[in-house]
PyMOL CGO cylinders between C-alpha atoms (Angstrom):
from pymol import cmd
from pymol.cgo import CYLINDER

trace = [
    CYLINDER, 115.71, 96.15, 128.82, 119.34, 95.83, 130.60, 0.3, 1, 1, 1, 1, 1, 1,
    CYLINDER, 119.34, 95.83, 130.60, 121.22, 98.60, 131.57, 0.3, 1, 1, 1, 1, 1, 1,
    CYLINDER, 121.22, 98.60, 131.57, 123.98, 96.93, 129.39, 0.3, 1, 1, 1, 1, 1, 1,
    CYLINDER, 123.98, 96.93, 129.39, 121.67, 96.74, 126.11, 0.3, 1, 1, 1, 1, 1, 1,
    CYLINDER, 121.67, 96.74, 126.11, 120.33, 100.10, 126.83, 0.3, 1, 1, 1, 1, 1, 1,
    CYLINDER, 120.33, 100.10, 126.83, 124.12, 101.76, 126.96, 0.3, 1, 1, 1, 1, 1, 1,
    CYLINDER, 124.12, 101.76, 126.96, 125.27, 99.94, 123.68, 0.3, 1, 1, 1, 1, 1, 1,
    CYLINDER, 125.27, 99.94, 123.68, 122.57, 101.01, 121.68, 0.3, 1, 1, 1, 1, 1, 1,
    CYLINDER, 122.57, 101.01, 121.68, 122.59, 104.76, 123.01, 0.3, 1, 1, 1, 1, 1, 1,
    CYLINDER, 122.59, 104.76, 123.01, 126.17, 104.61, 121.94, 0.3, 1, 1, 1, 1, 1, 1,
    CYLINDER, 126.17, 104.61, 121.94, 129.66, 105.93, 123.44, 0.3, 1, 1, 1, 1, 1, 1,
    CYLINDER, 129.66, 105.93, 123.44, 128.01, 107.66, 126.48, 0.3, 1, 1, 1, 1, 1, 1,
    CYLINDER, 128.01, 107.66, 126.48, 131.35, 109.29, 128.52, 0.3, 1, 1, 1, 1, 1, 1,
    CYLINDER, 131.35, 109.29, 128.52, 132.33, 107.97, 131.80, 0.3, 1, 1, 1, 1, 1, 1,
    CYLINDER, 132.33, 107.97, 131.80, 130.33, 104.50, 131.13, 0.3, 1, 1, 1, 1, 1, 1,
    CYLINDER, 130.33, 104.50, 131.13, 132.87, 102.47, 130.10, 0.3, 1, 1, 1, 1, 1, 1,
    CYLINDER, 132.87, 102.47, 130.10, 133.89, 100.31, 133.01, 0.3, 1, 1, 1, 1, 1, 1,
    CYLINDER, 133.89, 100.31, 133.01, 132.53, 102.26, 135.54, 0.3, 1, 1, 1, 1, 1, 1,
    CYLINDER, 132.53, 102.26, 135.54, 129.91, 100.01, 136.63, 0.3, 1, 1, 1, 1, 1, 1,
    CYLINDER, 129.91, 100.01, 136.63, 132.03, 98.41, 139.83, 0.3, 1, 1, 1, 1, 1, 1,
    CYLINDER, 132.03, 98.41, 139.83, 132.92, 101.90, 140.68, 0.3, 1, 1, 1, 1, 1, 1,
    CYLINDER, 132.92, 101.90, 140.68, 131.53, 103.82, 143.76, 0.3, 1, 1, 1, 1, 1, 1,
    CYLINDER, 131.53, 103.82, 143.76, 127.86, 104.77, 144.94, 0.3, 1, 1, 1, 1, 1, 1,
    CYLINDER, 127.86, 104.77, 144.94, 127.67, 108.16, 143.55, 0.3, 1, 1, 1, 1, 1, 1,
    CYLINDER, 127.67, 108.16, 143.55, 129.20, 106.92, 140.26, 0.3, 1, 1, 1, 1, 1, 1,
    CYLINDER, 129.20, 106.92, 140.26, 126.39, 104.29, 140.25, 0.3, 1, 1, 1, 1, 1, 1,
    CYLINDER, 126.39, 104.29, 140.25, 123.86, 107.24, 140.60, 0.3, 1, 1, 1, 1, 1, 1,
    CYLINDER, 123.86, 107.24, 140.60, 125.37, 108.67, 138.09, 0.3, 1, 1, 1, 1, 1, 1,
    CYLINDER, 125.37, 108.67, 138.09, 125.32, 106.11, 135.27, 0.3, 1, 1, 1, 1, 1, 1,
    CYLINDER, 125.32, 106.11, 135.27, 121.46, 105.08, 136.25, 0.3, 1, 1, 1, 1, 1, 1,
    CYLINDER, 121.46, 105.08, 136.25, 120.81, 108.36, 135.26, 0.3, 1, 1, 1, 1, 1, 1,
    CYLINDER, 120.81, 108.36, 135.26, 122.24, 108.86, 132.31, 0.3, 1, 1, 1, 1, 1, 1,
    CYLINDER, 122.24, 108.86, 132.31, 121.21, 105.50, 131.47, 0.3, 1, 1, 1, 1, 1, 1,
    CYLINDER, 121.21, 105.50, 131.47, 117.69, 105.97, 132.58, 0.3, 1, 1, 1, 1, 1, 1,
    CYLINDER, 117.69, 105.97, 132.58, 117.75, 109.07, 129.51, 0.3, 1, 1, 1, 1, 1, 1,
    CYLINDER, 117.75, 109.07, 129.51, 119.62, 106.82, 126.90, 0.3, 1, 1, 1, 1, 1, 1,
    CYLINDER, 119.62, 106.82, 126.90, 116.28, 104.55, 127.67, 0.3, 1, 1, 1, 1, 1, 1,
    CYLINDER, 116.28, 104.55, 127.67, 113.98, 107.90, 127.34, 0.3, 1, 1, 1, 1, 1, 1,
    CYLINDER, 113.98, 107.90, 127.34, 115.99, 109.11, 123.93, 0.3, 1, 1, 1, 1, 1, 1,
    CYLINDER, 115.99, 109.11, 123.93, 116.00, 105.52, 122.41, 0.3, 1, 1, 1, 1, 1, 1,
    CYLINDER, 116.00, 105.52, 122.41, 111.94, 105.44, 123.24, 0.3, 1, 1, 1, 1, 1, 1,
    CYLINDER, 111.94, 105.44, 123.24, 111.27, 109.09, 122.35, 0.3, 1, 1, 1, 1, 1, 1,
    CYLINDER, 111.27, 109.09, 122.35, 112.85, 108.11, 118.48, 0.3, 1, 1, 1, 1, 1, 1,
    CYLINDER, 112.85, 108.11, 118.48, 111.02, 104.78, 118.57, 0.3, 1, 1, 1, 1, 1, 1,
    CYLINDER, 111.02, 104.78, 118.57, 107.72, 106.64, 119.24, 0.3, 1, 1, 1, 1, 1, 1,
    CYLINDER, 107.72, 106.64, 119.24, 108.86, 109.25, 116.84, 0.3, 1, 1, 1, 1, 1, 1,
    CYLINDER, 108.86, 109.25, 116.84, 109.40, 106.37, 114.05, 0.3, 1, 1, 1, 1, 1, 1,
    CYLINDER, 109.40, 106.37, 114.05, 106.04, 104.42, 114.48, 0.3, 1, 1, 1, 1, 1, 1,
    CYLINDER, 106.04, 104.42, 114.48, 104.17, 108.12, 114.26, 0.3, 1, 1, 1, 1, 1, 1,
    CYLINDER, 104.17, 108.12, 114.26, 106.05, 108.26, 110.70, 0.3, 1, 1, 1, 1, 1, 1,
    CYLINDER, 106.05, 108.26, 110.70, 105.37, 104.81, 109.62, 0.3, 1, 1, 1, 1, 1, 1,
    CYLINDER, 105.37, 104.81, 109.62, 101.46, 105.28, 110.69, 0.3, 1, 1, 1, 1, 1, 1,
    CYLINDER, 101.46, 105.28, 110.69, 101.23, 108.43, 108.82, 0.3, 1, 1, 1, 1, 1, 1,
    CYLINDER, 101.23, 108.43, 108.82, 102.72, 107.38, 105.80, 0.3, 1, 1, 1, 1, 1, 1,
    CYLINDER, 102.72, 107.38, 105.80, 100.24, 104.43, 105.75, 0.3, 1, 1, 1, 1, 1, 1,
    CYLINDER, 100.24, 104.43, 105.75, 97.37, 106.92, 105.89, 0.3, 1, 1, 1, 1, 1, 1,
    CYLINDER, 97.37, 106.92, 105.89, 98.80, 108.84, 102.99, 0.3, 1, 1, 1, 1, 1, 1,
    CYLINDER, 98.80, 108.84, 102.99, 98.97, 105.97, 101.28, 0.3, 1, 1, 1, 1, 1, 1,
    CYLINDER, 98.97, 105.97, 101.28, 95.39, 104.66, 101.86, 0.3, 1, 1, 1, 1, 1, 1,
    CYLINDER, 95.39, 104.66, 101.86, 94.03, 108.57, 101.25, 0.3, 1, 1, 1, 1, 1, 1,
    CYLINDER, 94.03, 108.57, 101.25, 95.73, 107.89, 97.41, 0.3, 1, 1, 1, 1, 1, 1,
    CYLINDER, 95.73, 107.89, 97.41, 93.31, 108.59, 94.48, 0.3, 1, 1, 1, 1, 1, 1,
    CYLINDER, 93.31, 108.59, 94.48, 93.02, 104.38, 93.43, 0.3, 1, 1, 1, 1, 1, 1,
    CYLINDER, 93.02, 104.38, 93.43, 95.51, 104.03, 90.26, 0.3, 1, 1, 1, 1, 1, 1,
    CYLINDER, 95.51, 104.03, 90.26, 93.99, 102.81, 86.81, 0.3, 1, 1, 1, 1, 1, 1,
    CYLINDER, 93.99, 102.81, 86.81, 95.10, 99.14, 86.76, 0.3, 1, 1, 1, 1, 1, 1,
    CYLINDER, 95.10, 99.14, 86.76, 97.06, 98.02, 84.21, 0.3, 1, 1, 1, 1, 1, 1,
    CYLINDER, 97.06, 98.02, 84.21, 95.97, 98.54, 80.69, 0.3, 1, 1, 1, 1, 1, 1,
    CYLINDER, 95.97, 98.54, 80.69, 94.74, 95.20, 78.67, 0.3, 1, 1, 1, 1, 1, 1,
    CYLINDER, 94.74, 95.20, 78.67, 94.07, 95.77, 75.30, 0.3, 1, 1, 1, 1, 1, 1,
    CYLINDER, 94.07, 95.77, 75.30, 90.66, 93.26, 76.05, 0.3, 1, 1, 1, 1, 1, 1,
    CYLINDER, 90.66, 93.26, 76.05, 89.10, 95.01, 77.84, 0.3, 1, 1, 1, 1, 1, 1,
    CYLINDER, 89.10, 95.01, 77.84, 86.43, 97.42, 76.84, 0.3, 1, 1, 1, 1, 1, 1,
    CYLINDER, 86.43, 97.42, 76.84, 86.52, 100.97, 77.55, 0.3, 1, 1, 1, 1, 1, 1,
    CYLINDER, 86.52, 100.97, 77.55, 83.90, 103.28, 79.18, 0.3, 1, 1, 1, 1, 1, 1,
    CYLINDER, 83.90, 103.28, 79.18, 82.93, 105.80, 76.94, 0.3, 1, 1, 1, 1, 1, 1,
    CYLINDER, 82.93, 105.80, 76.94, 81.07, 108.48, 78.79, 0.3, 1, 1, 1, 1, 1, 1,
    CYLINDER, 81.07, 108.48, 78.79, 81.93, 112.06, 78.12, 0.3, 1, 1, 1, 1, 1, 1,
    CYLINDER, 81.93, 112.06, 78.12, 81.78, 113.63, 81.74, 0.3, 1, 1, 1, 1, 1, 1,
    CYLINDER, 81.78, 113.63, 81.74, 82.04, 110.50, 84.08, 0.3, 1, 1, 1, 1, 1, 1,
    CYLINDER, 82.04, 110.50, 84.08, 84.68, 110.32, 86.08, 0.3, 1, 1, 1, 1, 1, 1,
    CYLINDER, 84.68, 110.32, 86.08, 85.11, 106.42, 84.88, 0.3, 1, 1, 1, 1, 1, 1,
    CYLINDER, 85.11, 106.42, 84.88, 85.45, 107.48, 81.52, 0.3, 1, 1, 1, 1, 1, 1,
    CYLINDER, 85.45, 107.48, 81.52, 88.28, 105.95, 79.36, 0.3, 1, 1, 1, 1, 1, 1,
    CYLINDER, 88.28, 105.95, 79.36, 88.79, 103.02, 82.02, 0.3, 1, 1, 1, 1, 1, 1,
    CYLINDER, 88.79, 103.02, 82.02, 87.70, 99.28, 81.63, 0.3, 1, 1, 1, 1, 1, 1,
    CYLINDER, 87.70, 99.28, 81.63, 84.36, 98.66, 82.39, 0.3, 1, 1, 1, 1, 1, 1,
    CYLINDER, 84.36, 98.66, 82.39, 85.21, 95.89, 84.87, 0.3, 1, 1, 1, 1, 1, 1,
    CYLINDER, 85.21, 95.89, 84.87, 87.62, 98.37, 86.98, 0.3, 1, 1, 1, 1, 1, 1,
    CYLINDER, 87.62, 98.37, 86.98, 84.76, 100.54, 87.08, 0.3, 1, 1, 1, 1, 1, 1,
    CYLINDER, 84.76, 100.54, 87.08, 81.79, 98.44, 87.71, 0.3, 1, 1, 1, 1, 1, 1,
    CYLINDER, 81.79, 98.44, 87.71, 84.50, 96.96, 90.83, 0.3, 1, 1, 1, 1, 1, 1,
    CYLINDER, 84.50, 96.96, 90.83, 84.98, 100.24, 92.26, 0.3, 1, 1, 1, 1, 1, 1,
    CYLINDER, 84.98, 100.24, 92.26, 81.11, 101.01, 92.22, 0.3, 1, 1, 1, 1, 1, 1,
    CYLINDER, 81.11, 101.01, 92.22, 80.63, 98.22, 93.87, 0.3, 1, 1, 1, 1, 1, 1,
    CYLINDER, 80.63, 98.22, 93.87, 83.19, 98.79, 96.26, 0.3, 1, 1, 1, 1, 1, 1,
    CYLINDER, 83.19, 98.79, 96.26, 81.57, 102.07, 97.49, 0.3, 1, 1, 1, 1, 1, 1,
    CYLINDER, 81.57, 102.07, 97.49, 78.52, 100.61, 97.67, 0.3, 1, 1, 1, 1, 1, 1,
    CYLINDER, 78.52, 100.61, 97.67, 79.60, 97.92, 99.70, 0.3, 1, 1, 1, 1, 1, 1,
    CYLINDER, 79.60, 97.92, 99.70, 81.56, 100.44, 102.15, 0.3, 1, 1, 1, 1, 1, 1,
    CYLINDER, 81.56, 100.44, 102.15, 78.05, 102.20, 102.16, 0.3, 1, 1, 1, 1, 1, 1,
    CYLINDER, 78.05, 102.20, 102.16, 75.93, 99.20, 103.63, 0.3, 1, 1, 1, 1, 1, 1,
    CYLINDER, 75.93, 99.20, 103.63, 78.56, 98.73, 106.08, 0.3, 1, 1, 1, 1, 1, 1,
    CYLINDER, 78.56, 98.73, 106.08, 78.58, 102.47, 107.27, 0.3, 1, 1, 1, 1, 1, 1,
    CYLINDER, 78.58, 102.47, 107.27, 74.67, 102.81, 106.86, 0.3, 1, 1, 1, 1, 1, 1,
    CYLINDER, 74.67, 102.81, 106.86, 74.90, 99.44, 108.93, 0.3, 1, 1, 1, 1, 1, 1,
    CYLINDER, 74.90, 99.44, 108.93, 76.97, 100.99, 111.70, 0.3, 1, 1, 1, 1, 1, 1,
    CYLINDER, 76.97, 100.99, 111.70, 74.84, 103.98, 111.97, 0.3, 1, 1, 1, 1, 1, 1,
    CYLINDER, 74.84, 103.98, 111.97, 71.27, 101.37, 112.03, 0.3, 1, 1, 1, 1, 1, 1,
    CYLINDER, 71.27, 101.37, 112.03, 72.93, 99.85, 114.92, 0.3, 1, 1, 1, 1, 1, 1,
    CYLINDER, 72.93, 99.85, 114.92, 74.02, 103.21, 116.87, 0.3, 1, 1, 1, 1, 1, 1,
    CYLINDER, 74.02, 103.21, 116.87, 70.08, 104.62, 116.50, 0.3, 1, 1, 1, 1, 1, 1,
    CYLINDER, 70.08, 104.62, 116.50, 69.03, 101.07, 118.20, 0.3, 1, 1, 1, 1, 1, 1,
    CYLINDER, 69.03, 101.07, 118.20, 71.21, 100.87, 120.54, 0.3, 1, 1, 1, 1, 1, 1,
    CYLINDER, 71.21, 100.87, 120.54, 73.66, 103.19, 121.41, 0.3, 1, 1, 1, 1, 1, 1,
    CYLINDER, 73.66, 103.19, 121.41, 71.23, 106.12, 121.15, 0.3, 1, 1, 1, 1, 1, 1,
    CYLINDER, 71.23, 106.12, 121.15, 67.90, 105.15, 120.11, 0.3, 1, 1, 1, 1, 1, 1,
    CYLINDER, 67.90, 105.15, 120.11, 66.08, 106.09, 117.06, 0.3, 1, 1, 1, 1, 1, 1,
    CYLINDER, 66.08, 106.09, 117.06, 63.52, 104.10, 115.47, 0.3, 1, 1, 1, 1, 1, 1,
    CYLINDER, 63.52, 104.10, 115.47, 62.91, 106.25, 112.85, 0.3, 1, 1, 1, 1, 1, 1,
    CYLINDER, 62.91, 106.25, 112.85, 67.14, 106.32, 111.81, 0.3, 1, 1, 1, 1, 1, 1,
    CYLINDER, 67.14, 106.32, 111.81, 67.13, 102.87, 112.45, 0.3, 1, 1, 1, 1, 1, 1,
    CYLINDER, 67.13, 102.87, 112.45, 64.72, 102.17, 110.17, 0.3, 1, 1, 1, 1, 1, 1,
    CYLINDER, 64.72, 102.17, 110.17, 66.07, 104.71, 107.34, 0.3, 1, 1, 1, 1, 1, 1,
    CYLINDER, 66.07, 104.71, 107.34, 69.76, 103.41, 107.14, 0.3, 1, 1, 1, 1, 1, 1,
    CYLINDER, 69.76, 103.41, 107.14, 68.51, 99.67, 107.58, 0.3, 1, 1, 1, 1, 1, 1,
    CYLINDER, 68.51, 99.67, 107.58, 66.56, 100.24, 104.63, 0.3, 1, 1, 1, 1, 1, 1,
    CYLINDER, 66.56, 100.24, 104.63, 69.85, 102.09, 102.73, 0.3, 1, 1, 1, 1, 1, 1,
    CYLINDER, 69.85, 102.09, 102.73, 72.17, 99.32, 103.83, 0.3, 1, 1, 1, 1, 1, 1,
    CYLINDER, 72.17, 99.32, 103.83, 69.94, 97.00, 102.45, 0.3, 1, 1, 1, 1, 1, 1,
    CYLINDER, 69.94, 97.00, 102.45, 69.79, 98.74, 99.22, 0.3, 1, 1, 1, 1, 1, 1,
    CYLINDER, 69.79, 98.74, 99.22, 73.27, 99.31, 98.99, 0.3, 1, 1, 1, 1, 1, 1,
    CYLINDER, 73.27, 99.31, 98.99, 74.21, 95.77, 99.63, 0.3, 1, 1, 1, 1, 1, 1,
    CYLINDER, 74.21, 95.77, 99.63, 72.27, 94.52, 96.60, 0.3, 1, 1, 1, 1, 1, 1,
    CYLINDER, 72.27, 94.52, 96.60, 73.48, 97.76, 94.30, 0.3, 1, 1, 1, 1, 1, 1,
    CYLINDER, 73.48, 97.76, 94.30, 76.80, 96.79, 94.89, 0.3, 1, 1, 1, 1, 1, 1,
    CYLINDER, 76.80, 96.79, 94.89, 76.16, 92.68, 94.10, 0.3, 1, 1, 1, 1, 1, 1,
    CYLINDER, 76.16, 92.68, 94.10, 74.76, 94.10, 90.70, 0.3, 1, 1, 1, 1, 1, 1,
    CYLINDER, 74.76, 94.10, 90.70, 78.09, 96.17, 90.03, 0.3, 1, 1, 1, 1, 1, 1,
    CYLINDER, 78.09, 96.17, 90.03, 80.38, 93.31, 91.10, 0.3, 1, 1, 1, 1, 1, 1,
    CYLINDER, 80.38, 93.31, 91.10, 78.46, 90.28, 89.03, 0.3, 1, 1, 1, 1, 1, 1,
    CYLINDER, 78.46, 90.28, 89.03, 78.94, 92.74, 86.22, 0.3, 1, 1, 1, 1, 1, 1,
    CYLINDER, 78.94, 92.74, 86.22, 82.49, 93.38, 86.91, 0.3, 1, 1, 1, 1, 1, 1,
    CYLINDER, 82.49, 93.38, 86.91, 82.61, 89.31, 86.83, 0.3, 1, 1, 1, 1, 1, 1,
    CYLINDER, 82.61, 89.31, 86.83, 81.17, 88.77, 83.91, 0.3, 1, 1, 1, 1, 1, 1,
    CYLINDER, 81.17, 88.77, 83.91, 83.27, 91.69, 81.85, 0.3, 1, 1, 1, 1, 1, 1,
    CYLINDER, 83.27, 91.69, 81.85, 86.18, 89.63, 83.10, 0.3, 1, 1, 1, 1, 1, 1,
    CYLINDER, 86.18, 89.63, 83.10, 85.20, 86.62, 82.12, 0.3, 1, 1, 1, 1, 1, 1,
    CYLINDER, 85.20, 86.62, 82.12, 83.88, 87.57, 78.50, 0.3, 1, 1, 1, 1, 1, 1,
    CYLINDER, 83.88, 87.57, 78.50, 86.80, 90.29, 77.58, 0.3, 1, 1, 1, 1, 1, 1,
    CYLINDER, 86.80, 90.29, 77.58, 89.76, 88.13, 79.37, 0.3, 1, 1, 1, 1, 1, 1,
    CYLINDER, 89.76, 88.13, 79.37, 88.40, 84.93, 79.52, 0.3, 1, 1, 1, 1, 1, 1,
    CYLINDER, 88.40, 84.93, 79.52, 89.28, 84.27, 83.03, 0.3, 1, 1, 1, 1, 1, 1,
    CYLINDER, 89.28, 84.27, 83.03, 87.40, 81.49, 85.20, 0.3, 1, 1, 1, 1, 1, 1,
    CYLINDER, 87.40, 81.49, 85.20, 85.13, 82.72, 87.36, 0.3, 1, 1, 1, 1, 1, 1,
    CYLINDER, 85.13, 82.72, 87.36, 86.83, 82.30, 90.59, 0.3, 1, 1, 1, 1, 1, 1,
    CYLINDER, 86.83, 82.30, 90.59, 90.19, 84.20, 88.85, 0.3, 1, 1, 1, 1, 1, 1,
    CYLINDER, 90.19, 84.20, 88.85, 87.74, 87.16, 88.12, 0.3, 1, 1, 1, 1, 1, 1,
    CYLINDER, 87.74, 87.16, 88.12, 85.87, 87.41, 91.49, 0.3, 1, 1, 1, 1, 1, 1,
    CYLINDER, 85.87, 87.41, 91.49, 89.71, 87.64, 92.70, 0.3, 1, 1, 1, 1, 1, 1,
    CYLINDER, 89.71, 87.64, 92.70, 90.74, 90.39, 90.17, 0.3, 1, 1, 1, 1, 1, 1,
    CYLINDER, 90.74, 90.39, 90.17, 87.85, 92.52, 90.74, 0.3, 1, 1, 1, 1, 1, 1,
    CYLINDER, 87.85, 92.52, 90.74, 87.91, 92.26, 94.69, 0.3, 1, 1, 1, 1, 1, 1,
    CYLINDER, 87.91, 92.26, 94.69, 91.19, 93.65, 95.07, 0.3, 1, 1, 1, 1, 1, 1,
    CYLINDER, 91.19, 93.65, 95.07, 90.18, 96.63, 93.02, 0.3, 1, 1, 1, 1, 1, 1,
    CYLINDER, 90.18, 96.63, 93.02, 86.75, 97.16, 95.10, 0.3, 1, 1, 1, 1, 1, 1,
    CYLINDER, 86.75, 97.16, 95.10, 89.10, 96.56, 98.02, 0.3, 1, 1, 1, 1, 1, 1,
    CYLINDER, 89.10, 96.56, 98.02, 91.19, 99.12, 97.81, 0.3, 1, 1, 1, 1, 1, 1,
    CYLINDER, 91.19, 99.12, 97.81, 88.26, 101.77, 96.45, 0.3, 1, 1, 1, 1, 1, 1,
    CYLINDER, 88.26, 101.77, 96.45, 86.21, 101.22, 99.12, 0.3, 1, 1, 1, 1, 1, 1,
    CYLINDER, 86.21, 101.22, 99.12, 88.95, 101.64, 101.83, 0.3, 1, 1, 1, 1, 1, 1,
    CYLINDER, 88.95, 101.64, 101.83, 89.25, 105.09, 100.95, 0.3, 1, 1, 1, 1, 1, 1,
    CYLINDER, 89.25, 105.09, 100.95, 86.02, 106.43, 101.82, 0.3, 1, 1, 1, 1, 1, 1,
    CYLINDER, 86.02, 106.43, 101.82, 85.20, 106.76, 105.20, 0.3, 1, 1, 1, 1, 1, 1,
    CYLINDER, 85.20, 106.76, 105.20, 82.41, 108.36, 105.97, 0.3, 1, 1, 1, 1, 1, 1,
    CYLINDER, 82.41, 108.36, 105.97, 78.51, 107.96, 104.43, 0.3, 1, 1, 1, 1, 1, 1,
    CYLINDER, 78.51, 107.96, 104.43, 79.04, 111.64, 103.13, 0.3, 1, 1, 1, 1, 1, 1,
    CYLINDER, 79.04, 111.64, 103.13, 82.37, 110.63, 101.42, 0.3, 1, 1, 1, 1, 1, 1,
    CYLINDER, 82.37, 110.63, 101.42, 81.42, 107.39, 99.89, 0.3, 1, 1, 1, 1, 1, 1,
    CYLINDER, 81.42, 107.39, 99.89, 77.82, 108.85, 98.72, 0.3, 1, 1, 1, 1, 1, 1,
    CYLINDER, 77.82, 108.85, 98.72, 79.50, 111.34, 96.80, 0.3, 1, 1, 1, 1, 1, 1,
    CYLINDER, 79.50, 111.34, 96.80, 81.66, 108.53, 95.07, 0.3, 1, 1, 1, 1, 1, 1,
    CYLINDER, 81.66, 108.53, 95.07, 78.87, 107.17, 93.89, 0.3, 1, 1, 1, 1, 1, 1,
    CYLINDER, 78.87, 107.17, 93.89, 77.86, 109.83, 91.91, 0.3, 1, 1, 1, 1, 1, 1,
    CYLINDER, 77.86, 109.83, 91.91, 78.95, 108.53, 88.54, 0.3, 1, 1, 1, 1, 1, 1,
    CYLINDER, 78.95, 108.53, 88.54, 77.94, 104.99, 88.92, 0.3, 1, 1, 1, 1, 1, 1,
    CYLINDER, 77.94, 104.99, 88.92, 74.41, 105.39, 88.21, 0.3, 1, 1, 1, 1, 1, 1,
    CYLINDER, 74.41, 105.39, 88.21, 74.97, 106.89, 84.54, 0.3, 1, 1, 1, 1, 1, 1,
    CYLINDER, 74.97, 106.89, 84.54, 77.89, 104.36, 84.54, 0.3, 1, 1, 1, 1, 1, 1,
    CYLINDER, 77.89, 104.36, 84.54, 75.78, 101.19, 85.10, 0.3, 1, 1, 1, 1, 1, 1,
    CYLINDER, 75.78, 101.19, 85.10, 72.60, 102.21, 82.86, 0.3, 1, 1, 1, 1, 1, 1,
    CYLINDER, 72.60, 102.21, 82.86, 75.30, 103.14, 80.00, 0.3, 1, 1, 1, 1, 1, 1,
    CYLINDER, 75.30, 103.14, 80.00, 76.32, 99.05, 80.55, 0.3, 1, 1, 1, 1, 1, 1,
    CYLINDER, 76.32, 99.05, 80.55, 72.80, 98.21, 80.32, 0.3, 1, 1, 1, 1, 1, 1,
    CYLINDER, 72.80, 98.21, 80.32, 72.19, 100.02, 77.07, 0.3, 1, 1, 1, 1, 1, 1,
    CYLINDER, 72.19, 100.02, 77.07, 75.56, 99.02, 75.35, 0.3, 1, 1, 1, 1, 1, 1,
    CYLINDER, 75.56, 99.02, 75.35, 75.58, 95.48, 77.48, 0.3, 1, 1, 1, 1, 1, 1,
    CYLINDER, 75.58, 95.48, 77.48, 72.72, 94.17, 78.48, 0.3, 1, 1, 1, 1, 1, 1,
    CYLINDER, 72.72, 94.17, 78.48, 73.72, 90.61, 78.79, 0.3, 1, 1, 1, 1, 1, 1,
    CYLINDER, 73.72, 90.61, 78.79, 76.53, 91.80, 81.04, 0.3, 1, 1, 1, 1, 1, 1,
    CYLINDER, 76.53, 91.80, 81.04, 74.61, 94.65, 83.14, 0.3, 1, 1, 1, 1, 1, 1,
    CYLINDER, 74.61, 94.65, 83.14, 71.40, 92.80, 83.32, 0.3, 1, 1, 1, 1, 1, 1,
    CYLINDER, 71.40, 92.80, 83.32, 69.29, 93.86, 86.54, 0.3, 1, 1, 1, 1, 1, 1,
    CYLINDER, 69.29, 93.86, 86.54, 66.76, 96.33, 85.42, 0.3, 1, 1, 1, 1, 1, 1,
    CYLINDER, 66.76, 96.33, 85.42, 65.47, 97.01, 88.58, 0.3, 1, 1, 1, 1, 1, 1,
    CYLINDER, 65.47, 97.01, 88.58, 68.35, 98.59, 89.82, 0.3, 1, 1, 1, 1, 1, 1,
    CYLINDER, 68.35, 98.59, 89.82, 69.02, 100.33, 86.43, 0.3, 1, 1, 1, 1, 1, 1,
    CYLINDER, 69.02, 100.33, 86.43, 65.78, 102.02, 87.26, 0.3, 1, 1, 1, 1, 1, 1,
    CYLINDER, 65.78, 102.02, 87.26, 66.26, 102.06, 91.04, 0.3, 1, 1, 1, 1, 1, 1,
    CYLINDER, 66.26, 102.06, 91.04, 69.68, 103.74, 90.25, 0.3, 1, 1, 1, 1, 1, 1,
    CYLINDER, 69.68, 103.74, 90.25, 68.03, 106.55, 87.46, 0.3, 1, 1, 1, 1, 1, 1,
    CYLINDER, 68.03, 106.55, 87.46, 65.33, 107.58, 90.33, 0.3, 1, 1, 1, 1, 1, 1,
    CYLINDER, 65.33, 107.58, 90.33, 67.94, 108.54, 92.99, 0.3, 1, 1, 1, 1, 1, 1,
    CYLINDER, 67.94, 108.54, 92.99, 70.91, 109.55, 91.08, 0.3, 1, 1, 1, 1, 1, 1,
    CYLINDER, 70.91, 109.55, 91.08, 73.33, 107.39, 93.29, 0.3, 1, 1, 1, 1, 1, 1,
]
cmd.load_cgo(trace, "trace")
């Protein structure tokens, strides 16, 4: 940046006003004071982006927020789960959306015990998890689809784009395999409460029983 540009944004600096054709120790003088205007005007820059970046974590740390009520939608209605009292398709969307952030992570750590520190027997394990995880959380979103499409009557590609944002945002938050396991605690009652109630809508069996056997 020009000396120029750098005194007009530090401000009225004394002695800088038209001293720039003066002599060589006046010179020396202004290049340093200029030389701090630059370090003050970078210090608060750096100090601004650290407050931006922060507040952007906060943000993304934020419990995800109901989404707006819709009189039809159904309701969860299980005393004790955490979904309970919210619309089956915001909940079935942010299973699925920890479950998908869990095949990704288990995914990460498969590929660090092949190759960045070699495991077979971890490979093998969270291969096997991200596999499972993967098609949990297909089962959670086609429900969350199809509780869209019956209680709201959206077309299919409008409710694939509702319920992504919302298993978006959930699985964003959780960013380790401990964190996003322990999200997933209420899903399994969740989903085999949909297949009991709805079984046309939560209609995979095998991972209503897969679900029941591991309790996540």
């Amino acid at each position: 940046m020009a000396l120029a540009n750098v005194i007009s944004r530090a401000g009225a600096i004394p002695h800088l006003e038209v001293r720039l054709q003066g002599h060589g120790a006046k010179m020396k003088t202004i290049s340093k004071v200029g030389a701090l205007a630059l370090a003050a005007l970078v210090v608060v820059a750096s100090a601004a982006d650290a407050q931006r970046s922060h507040r952007r974590e906060r943000e993304r740390e934020r419990p995800a927020q109901p989404a707006p009520p819709d009189r039809r939608d159904r309701l969860v209605s299980i005393a004790g789960n955490p979904f309970n009292g919210r619309p089956y398709w915001q909940a079935m969307a942010q299973c699925g959306g920890i479950y998908f952030k869990l095949n990704s992570l288990y995914s990460t750590a498969a590929i660090q015990a092949k190759v960045v520190k070699p495991d077979p027997t971890a490979n093998a394990l969270f291969s096997k998890k991200s596999d499972a995880a993967r098609r949990t959380a297909t089962s959670f979103f086609e429900a969350a689809e199809r509780f869209l499409v019956v209680d709201r009557g959206l077309a299919r590609e409008d409710a694939i784009m509702t319920y992504d944002a919302r298993a978006s945002e959930e699985g964003e938050r959780h960013k380790t395999i401990d964190a996003a396991e322990q999200a997933t605690k209420g899903c399994p009652s969740l989903y085999q409460a949909c297949r009991a109630a709805e079984p046309k809508i939560c209609n995979d069996p095998a991972l209503s029983a897969a679900l029941s056997q591991t309790g996540s």
